[in-house]
C-alpha positions in Angstrom: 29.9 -0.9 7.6 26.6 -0.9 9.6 25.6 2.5 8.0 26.1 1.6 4.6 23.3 -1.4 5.7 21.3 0.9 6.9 21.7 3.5 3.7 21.0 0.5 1.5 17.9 -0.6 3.8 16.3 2.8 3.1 17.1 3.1 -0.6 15.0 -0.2 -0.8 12.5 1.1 1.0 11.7 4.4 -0.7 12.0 2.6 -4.2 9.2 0.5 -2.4 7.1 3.9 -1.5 7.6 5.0 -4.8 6.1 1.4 -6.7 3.4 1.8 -3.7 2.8 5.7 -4.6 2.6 4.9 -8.1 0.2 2.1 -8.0 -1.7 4.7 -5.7 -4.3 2.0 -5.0 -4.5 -0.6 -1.4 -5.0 -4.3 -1.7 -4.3 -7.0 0.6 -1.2 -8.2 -1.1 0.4 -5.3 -1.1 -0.5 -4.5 2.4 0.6 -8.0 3.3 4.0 -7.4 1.3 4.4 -4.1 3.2 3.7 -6.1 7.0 6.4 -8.4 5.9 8.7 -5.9 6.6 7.9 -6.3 10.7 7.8 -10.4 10.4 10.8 -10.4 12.6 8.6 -8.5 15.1 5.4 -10.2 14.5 6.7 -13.7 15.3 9.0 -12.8 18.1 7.4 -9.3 19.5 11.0 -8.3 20.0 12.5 -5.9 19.4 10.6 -3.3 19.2 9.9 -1.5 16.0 11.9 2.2 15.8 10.7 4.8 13.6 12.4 5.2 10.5 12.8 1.2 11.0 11.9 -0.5 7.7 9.6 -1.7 9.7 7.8 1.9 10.5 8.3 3.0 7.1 5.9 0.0 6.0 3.3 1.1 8.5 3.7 4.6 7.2 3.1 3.2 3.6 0.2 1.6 4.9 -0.9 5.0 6.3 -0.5 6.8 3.5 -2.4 4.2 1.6 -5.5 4.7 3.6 -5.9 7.9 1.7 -9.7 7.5 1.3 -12.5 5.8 3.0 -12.5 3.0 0.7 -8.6 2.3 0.6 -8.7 3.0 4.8 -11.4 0.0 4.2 -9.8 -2.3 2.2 -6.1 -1.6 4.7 -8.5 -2.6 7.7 -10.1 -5.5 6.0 -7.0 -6.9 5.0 -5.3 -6.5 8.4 -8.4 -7.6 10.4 -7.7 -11.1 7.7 -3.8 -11.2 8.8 -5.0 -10.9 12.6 -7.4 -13.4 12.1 -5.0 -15.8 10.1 -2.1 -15.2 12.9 -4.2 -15.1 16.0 -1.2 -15.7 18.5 0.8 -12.6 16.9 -2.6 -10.6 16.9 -1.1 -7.9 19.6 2.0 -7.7 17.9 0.6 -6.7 14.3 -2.0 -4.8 16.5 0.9 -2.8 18.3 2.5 -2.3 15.1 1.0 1.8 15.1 1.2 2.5 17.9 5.8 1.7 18.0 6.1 3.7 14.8 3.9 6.4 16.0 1.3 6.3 13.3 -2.6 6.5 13.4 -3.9 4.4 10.8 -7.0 5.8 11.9 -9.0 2.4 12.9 -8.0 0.2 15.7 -6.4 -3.3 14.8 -8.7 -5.6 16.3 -10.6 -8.8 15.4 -13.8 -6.4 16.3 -13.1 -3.7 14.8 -15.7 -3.0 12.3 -14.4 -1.7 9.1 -17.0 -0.7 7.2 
């Protein structure tokens, strides 16, 4: 029965992409919608994301989001707010990437500037 979880889990997700593909823009709702995926993670740092976790999927969304210089702006910005907003889960949203083997291609940091 676990598979069939995990098939439904994914079919979910990739009617996700596809809304996310099709709006083809970044804001900080959907980017906060797509980190929602890894709250289990965020509040508890455990355990770790996988890829191809729904969790790693989300922070491939967000990747693929950051298309441009002004949407890789506006994911940053956004993120940089959640950090700020969830200061004692800042390392865990900040190791987020770096579990699902993805380069958003800014650090997540409360310094980062993302301009």
């Amino acid at each position: 029965m676990g598979g069939h979880k995990t098939v439904l889990v994914i079919i979910l997700v990739m009617l996700l992409l596809t809304e996310y593909a099709e709006m083809g823009a970044a804001d900080c709702s959907t980017v906060t919608e797509l980190l929602s995926a890894c709250s289990g993670f965020i509040a508890t740092g455990s355990p770790d994301p996988i890829p191809e976790s729904p969790c790693c999927v989300a922070i491939t969304t967000l990747n693929n989001l950051s298309y441009s210089t002004e949407s890789r702006q506006v994911v940053c910005k956004c993120l940089m707010d959640l950090i700020t907003n969830y200061s004692p889960n800042a390392t865990a949203i900040a190791t987020l990437p770096g579990f699902c083997g993805v380069s958003l291609g800014f650090i997540i940091d409360p310094n980062t500037d993302c301009e």
